[in-house]
C-alpha positions in Angstrom: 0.0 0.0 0.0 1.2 3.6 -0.9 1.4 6.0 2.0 0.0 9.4 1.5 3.5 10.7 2.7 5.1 8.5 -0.3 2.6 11.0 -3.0 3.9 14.2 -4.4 3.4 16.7 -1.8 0.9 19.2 -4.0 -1.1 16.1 -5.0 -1.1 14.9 -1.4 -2.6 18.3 -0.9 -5.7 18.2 -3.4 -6.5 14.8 -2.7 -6.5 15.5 1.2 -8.9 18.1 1.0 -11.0 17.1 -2.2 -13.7 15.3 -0.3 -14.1 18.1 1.9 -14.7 20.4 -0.8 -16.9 18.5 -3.5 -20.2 16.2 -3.6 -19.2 12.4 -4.7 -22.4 13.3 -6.8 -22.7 15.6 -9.9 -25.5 15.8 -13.0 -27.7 14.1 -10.8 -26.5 10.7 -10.1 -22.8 10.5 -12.1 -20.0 9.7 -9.7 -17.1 11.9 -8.9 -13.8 10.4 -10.2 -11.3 13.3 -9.7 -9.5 11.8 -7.1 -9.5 7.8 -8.6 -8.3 9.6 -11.8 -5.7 11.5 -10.3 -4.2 8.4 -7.7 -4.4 5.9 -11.1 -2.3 8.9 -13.4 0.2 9.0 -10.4 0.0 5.3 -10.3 0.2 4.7 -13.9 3.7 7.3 -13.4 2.3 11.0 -14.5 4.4 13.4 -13.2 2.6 15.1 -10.6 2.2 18.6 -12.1 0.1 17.2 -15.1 -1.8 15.3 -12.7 -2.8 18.4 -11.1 -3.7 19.9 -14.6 -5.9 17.0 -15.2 -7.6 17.6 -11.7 -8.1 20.5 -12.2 -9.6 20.3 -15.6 -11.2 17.5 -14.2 -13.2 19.0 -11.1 -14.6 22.0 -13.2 -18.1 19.5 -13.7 -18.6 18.4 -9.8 -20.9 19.8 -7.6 -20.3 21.5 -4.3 -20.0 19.1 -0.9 -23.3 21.2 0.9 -25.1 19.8 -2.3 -24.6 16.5 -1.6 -27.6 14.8 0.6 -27.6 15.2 4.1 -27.8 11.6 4.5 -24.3 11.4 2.8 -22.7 14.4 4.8 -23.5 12.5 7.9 -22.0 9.4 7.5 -18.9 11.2 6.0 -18.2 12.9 8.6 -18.8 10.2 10.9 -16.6 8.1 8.8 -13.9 10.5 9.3 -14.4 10.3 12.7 -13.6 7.0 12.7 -11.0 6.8 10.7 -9.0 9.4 13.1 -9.5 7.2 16.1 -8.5 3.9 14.8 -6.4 2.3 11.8 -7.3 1.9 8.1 -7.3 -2.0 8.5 -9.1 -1.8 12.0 -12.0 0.3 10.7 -12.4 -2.3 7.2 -12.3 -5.1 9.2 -15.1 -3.7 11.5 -17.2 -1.6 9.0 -16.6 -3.8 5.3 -18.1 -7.5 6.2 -21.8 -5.5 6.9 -21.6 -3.3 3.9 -19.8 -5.8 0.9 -23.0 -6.6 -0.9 -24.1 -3.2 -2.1 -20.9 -3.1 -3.8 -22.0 -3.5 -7.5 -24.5 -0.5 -6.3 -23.8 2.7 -8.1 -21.5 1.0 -10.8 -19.2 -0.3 -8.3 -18.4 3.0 -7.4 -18.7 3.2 -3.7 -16.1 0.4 -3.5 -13.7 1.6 -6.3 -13.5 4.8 -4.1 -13.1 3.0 -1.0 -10.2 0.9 -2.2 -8.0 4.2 -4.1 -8.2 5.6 -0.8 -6.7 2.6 0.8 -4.4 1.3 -1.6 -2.5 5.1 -1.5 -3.4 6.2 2.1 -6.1 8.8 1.9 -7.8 8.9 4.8 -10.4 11.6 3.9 -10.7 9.4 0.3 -11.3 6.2 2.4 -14.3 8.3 4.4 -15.6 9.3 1.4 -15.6 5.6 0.0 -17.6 4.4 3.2 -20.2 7.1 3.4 -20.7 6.0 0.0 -20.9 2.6 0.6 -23.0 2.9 3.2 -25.4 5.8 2.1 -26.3 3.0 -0.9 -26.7 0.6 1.5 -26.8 -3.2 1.9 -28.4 -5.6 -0.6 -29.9 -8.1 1.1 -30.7 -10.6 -1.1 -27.1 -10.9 -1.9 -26.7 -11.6 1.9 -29.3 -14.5 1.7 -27.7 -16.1 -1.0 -24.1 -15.8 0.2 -24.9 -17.3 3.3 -27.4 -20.0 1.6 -25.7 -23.7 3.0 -26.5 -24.7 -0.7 -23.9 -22.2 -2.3 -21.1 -24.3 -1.2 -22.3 -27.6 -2.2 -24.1 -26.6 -5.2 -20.8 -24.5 -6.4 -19.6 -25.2 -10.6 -16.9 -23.8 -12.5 -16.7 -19.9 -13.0 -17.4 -20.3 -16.8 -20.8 -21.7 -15.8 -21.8 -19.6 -13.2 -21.9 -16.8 -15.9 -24.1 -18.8 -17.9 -26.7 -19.7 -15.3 -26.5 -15.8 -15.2 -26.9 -14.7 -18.4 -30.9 -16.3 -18.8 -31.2 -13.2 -16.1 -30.4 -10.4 -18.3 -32.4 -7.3 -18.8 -32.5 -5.4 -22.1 -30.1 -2.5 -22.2 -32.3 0.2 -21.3 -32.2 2.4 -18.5 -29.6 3.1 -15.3 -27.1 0.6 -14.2 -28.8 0.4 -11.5 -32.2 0.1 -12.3 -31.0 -3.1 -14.1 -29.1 -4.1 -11.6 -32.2 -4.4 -9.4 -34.3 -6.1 -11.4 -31.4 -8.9 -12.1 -31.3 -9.2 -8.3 -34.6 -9.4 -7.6 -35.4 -12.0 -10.3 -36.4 -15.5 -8.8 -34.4 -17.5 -11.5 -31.2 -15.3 -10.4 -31.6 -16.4 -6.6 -31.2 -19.8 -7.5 -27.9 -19.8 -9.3 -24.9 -21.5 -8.3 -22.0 -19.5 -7.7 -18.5 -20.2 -8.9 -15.5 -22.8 -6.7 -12.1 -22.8 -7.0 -10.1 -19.2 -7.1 -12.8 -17.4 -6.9 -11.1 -14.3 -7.0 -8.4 -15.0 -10.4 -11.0 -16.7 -11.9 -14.1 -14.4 -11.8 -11.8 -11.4 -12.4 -10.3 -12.8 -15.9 -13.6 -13.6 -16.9 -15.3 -10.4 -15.6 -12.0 -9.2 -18.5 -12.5 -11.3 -20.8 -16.4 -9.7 -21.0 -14.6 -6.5 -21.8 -12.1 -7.8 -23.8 -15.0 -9.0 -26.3 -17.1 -6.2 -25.9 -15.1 -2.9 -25.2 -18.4 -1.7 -23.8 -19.0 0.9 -20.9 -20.5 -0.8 -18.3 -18.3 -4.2 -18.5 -15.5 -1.8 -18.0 -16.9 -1.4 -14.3 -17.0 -5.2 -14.1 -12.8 -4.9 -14.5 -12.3 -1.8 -12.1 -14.5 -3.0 -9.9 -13.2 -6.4 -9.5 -9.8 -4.7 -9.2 -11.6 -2.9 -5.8 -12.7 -5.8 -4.6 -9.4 -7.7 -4.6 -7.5 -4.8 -2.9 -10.2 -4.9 0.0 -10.6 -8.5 -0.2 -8.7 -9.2 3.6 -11.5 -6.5 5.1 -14.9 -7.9 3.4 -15.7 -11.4 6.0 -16.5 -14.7 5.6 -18.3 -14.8 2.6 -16.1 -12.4 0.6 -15.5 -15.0 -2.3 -19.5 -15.3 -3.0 -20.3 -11.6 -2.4 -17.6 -11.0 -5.3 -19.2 -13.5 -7.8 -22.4 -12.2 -6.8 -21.6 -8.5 -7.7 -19.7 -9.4 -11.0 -22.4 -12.2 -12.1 -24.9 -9.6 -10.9 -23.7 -7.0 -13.1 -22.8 -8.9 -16.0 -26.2 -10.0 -16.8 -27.3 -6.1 -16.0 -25.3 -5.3 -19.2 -27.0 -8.0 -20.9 -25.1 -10.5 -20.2 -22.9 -10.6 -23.8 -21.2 -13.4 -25.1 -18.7 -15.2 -23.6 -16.4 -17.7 -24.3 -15.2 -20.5 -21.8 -13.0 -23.5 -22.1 -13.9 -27.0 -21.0 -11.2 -26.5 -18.5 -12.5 -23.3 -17.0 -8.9 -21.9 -16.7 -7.7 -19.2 -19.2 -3.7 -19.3 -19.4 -1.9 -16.4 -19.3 -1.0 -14.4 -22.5 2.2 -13.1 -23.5 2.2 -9.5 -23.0 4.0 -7.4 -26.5 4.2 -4.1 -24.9 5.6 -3.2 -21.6 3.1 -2.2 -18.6 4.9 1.4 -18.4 3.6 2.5 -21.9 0.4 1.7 -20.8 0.8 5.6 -19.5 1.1 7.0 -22.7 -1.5 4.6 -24.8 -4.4 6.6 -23.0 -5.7 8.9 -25.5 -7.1 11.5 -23.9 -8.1 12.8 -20.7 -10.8 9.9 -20.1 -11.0 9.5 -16.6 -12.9 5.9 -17.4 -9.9 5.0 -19.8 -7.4 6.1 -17.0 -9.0 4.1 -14.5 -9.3 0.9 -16.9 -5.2 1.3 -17.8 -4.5 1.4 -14.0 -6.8 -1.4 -13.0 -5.5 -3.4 -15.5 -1.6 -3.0 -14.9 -2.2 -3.7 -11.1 -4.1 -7.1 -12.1 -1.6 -8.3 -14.7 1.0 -7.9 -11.3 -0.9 -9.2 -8.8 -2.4 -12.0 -10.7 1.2 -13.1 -12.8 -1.0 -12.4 -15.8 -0.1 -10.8 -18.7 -3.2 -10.8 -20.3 -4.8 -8.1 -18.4 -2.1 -5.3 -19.8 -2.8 -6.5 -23.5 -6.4 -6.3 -23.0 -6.0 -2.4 -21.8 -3.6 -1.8 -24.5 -6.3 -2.8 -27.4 -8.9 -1.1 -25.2 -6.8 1.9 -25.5 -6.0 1.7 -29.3 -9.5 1.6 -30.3 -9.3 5.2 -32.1 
């Protein structure tokens, strides 16, 4: 984990304050991603000044913090409350296990927030993340079927698992979210098996290889998210391997559930990679903060997974024109 005291000292700055100063909310119901933008650019190896210009160019669309819900403002700053009188990993490991599954709520956002913040030591960012996470609240059918005897016993290969979830798609029409719900609360949907095995590697190459076929929006969420989940993976409890394939099976058949291939042996081998995870800095076209994200995501899976794949995946992403 990077400290805050290992970031440039003027982005330290920024990030430190941001939450204080802006509503996690703009346009309505769009997420702010100024400061996951700016920590992936650092990551990714932007110097810092044109990580501030970005931010800067960047925060001109958000919203003021007073117009953020009251609801929100509370827990935020009870969060930060919190977070000054115990540690980063004390606080997850008390606060994640009752909250993990809302977390494909809101796009994954919530989460993705939550685990910037803790992967570069931002306490304010990590308070931000929970009020988040908590202001969308708990999905409770999630909680029933994660803690269903039958998921253990009843558990098949990754590969399937995504095709039990695909006859619970929803037309692409409408908010994530709204989807998102109705996938959840479909009876055929409850009754799925969830994946065995390495939960984790496996669901996550998958949840890439959706992108990979697709190159659309909302699977991109399926890739940053699942890169969230597995830096707060420790914090999120017992059930934190089916509360992941619940949020990425969940959400893939909200983005109705496009094709996907699997092999008989439900284990995808790593790919050579043909271009070195560093340029991955300079492949971003523009100032996209989803593309940023997606480049950053991916480099950190590739490493922590030994898989090459991932960075090839974000590097045709990227070279899309």
């Amino acid at each position: 984990m990077t400290t805050a005291a290992e970031l440039p000292p003027e982005l330290k700055q920024l990030l430190a304050s941001h939450s204080l100063q802006f509503s996690p909310f703009y346009d309505g119901y769009l997420s702010d991603h100024a400061p996951m933008g700016s920590l992936a650019l650092h990551g990714l190896g932007k110097p810092a000044e044109s990580v501030v210009s970005w931010y800067e160019r960047y925060t001109r669309r958000l919203m003021p913090y007073d117009s953020a819900p009251s609801g929100y403002r509370r827990l935020f700053e009870s969060a930060i409350e919190i977070l000054r009188r115990r540690s980063p990993d004390e606080v997850l490991s008390a606060e994640l296990p009752a909250l993990i599954s809302g977390w494909a709520r809101n796009a994954y956002h919530p989460l993705i927030r939550l685990a910037y913040g803790y992967r570069f030591g931002i306490h304010n960012e990590m308070a931000a993340g929970l009020a988040y996470l908590h202001w969308c609240g708990p999905e409770r059918t999630l909680e029933r079927m994660a803690w269903n005897p039958a998921s253990a016993s009843n558990a098949i290969p990754a590969g399937r698992a995504f095709q039990a979830a695909a006859a619970c798609t929803r037309p692409r029409d409408g908010r994530f979210d709204r989807r998102l719900e109705q996938v959840i609360g479909d009876e055929a949907f409850e009754r799925i098996p969830l994946p065995a095995g390495d939960v984790l590697r496996r669901v996550s190459r998958l949840a890439l290889n959706v992108f990979d076929t697709t190159h659309d929006f909302f699977a991109l969420h399926l890739v940053t998210g699942a890169h969230a989940f597995r830096l707060l993976y420790p914090f999120a409890g017992p059930q934190r391997a089916q509360f992941f394939s619940l949020g990425i099976l969940a959400g893939y058949a909200a983005i109705g559930a496009p094709p996907l291939r699997v092999d008989d042996s439900d284990a995808t081998p790593p790919e050579p990679g043909k271009q070195h995870p560093d340029a991955l800095l300079n492949a971003i076209p523009g100032d996209d903060d989803h593309d940023i994200k997606l480049a950053f995501s991916c480099r950190e899976q590739a490493e922590a997974f030994g898989d090459p794949g991932y960075t090839r995946v974000a590097f045709d992403y990227l070279a899309r024109g």
